[in-house]
C-alpha positions in Angstrom: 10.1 -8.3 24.6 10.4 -5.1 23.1 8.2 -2.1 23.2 7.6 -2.2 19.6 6.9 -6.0 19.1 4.1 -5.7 22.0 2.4 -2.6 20.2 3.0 -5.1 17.1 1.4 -7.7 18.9 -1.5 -6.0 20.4 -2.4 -4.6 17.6 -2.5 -8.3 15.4 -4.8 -9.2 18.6 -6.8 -6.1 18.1 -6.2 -4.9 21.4 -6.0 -1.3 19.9 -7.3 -0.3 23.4 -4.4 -1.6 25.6 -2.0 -0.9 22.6 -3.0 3.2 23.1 -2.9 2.9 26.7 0.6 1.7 26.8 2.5 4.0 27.3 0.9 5.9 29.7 0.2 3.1 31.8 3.9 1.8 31.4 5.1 5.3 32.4 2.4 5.1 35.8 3.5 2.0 36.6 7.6 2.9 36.6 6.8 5.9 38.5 5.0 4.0 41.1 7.5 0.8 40.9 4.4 -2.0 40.0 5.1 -5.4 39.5 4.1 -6.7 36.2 1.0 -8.5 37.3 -0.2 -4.9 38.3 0.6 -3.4 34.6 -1.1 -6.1 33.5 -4.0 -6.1 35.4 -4.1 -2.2 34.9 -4.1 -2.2 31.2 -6.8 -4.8 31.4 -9.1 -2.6 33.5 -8.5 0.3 30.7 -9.7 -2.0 28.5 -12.8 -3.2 29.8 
């Protein structure tokens, strides 16, 4: 999936959180070579 159909998709779940945390969690997480379950997880803790 692309980068702007998840931002698209977040934001129809109104996950405005995770959808402005992105980026710079994407970016963290290429950097330090997570697996996706980690992105995930990360982005979840941002938004709780």
């Amino acid at each position: 999936m692309e980068r702007q159909q998840i931002l698209a998709t977040m934001g129809e779940l109104k996950l405005f959180g995770m959808k402005a945390a992105y980026d710079e969690i994407i970016k963290v997480a290429l950097k330090r070579s997570h697996e996706p379950q980690q992105i995930v997880g990360d982005q979840l803790y941002r938004r709780a």
